[in-house]
N, C-alpha and C positions, 0 to 999 in steps of 0.2 A: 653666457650660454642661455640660449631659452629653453624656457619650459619644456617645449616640445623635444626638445636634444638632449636636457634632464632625462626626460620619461624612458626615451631609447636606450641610453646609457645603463639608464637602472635596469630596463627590461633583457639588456646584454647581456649585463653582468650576470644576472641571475642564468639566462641560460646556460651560461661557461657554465656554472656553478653546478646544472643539470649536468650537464656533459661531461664535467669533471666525475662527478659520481655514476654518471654511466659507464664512465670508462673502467672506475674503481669494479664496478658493479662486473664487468667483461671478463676482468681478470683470471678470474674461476673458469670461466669455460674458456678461453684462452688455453690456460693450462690444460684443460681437458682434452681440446684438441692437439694439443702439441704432444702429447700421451700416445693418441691414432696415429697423427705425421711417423712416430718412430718404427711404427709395424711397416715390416719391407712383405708385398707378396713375394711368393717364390718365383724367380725367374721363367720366362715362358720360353727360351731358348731350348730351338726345337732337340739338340743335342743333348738335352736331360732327359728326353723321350726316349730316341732312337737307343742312342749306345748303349740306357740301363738295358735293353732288351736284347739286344746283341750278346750282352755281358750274362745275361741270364742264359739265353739258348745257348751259348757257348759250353756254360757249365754243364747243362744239360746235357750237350750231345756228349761230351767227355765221361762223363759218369755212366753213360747208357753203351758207350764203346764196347764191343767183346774185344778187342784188343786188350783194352785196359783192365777189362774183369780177367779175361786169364792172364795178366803177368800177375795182376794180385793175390789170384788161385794162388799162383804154381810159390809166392812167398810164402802162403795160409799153408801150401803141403810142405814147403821146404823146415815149416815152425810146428809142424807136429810130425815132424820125422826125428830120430835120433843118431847116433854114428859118428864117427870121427871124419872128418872130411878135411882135405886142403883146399878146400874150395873157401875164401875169404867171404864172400859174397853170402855162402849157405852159414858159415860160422857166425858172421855179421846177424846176420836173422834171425839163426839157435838163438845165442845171446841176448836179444832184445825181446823174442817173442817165443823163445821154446815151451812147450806143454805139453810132450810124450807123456803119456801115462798118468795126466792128472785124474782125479777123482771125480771132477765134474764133469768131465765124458762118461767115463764108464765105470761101474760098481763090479770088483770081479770079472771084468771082461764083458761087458753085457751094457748095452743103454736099457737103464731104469728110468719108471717116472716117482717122482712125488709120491707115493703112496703106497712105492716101493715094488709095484710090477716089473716084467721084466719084455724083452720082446719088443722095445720101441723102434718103429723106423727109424733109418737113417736120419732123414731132412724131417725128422718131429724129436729130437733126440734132443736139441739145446733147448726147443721150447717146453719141453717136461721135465728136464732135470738140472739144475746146477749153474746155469746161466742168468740167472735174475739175480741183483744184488741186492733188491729190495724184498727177498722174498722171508717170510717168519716159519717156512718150513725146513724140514731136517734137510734142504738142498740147497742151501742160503752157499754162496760159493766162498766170502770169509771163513764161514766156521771149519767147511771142508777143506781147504788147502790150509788153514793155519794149523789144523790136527794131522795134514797129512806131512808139510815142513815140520813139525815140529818146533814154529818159532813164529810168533805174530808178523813181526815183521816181513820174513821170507815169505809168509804166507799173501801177506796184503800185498807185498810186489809180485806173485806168480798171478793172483788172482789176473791183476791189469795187465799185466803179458798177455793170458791167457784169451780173456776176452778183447783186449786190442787185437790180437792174431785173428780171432774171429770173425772179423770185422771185414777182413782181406777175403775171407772166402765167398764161392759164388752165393753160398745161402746167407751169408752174411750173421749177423748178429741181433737174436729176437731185443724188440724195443723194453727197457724199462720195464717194471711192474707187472709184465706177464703173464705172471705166476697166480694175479689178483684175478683173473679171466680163466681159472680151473672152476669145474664141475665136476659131480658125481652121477655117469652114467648110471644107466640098467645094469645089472650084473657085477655093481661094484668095481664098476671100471671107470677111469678118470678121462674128463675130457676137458678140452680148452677151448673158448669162444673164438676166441682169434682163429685157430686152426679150424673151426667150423666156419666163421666168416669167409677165407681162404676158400673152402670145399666150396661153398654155395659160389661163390663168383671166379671161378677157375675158367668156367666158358670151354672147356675142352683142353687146358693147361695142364699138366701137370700139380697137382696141390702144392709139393714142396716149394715149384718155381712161386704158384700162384702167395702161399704165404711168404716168401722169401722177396718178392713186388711191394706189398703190404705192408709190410709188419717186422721187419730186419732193417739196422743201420749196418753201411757199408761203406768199405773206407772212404771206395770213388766217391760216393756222398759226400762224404767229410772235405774232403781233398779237393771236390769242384766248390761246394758252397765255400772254401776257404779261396782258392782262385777269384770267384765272384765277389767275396768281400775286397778281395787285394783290386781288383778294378776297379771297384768303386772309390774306394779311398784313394786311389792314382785321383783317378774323373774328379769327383770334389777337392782334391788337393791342388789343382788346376783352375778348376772353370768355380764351384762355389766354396772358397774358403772363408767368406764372411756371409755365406747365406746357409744358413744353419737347418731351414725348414729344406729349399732345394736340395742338399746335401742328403736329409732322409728321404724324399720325394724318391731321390734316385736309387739307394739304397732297396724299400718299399719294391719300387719297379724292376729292378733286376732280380730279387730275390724270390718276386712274385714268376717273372717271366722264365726263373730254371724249374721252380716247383711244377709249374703246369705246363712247362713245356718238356721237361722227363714224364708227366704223367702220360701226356700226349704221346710223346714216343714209347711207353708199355702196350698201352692201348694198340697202337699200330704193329706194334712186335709180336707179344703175346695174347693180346684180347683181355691182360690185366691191367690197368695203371701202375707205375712204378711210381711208389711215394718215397722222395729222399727225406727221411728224418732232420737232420741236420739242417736242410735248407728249410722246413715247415718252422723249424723254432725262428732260423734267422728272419723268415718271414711275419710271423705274430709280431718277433722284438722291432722289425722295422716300421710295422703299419702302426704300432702303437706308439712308435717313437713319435710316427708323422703326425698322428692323432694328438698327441699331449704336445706338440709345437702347437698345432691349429689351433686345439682348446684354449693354449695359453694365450693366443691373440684373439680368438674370441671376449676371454674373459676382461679383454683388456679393453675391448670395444663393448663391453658391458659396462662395464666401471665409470667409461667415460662418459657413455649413453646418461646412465642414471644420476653422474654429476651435473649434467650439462641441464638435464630435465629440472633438478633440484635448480640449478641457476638461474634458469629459465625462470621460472616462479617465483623467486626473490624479485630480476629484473622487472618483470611485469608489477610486482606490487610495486618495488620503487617508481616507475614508470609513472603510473597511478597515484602515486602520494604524492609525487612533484608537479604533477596537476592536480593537484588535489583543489590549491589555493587561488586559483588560474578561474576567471569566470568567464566564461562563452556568451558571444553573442550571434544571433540568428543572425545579421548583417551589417554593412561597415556603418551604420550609422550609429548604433552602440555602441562601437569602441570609438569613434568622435565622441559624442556623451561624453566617454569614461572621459579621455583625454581634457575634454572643457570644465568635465567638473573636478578631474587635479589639477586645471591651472585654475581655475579661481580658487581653489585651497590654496596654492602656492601665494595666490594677490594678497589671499584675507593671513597667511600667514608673514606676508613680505610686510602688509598696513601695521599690522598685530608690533612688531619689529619697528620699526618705524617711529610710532607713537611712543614707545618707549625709550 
């Protein structure tokens, strides 16, 4: 072998030797990348679009049906009627949602409020007395049916009869915490925000209807956002049951599309929005679902960003250190030089050898 095929050899070897540790050196971001590979976008099939919206306005138009609000009335009067009947259907009803004569209606025959007046309207009557379960005054509806059953138990099941019934009627049933939205008028009379928000944007409505758009859960509510869930979970049970982001995507989109499509139909009916309670939570719980899938592959295209950058930095200095020892020449007549003057080191060390 001469010299010259010596030198190559050596200068091969060494590069594997580069390359070997570069490769070592890749590994890291390698992994880093194969981290991203595993994030799937959501599907762009246009049927994650269309159908959640269908499945929304569907629910929509069903909840906002007079159809469907008077058969629900006519359960809401058949559960606060009393009387023996052969009627299966009304006995069915008594049983499940009767509340003749409860206390959270009427005090002595009279809607009262809070603070113990007398004289409340009709369609203002559950939002000043007895209907908030979260309320710390003397109209809290536990304390009063369990004192009027005389037994905790009987008491906590009429309560949820009682307001489940309510739920069925057209004024439906004032939302949650209510009772936190009382004020004290002029004259020592008591008034409620809500039921003043109501006044102010009634547009020529009725208040009662206009607080009853607002501010009441209703069952149609319940009953279409739970239809709307059962759709979607068919939809994703079919088309994304390994795409976990697409599956809320759609969820998000239908839930969004009955919300604002029943408010759209108040607007047009009464001049109020109709806000379904029911579907406003499913909607929060789904945009946050979609939100904390997203984040989560965000965070994971952070992770890998800042590994790859750390890697980066290492490569480069190794880079740099394996030329460290490497000397440049401005053109080939330099690296001739080198090469003559390691074969005469090779001559003087072959004589060197020799002589001995």
């Amino acid at each position: 072998m001469t010299d010259l095929a010596l030198a190559c050899e050596l200068s091969v070897r060494q590069l594997d030797k580069i390359h070997c540790n570069f490769a070592q050196q890749l590994l890291p971001i390698e992994r880093a990348l194969a981290s991203v590979r595993r994030i799937s976008p959501p599907s762009n099939d246009v049927r994650n679009f269309i159908l959640p919206v269908l499945y929304g306005v569907t629910g929509a138009a069903i909840s906002s049906s007079e159809a469907v609000k008077e058969f629900l009335d006519k359960i809401h009067k058949i559960s606060s009627t009393g009387g023996n009947t052969d009627d299966v259907f009304k006995t069915i009803i008594r049983l499940l949602m009767g509340h003749k004569g409860d206390i959270i209606d009427k005090v002595d025959g009279e809607f009262v409020n809070r603070i113990g007046s007398s004289g409340i309207q009709f369609g203002a009557h559950r939002l000043m007395w007895g209907h908030d379960i979260f309320s710390t005054g003397p109209d809290n509806p536990f304390t009063l049916l369990i004192g009027q059953e005389g037994s905790i138990v009987k008491g906590i099941s009429q309560v949820f009869r009682h307001l489940v019934a309510d739920t069925f009627s057209k004024q439906g049933l004032p939302i949650p915490f209510h009772s936190y939205f009382d004020y004290k008028k002029g004259g020592g009379k008591l008034g409620n925000r809500l039921w003043d928000i109501a006044s102010d944007n009634a547009n020529g409505t009725n208040v009662t209807q206009a607080f009853g758009n607002l501010f009441t859960i209703k069952a149609a509510d319940i009953g279409a956002t739970g239809l709307t869930g059962a759709l979607c979970m068919a939809h994703n049970s079919i088309m994304n049951q390994a795409d976990e982001t697409s599956a809320a995507q759609v969820r998000a989109i239908a839930y969004s599309s009955q919300l604002f499509g029943k408010a759209t139909i108040g607007v047009l009916k009464t001049g109020v929005p109709f806000i379904s309670w029911p579907t406003v939570v499913m909607t929060v719980k789904s945009i946050y679902s979609l939100y904390r899938l997203s984040y989560e592959d965000i965070a994971v295209l952070e992770r890998a960003t800042e590994r790859i950058c750390i890697e980066n930095v290492n490569l480069e200095a190794d880079v740099f250190a394996s030329g460290h020892d490497l000397v440049s020449h401005a053109d080939g007549s330099g690296y001739r030089n080198e090469l003559k003057t390691f074969e005469s080191r090779m001559d003087s060390l072959e004589i060197f050898f020799e002589s001995n």
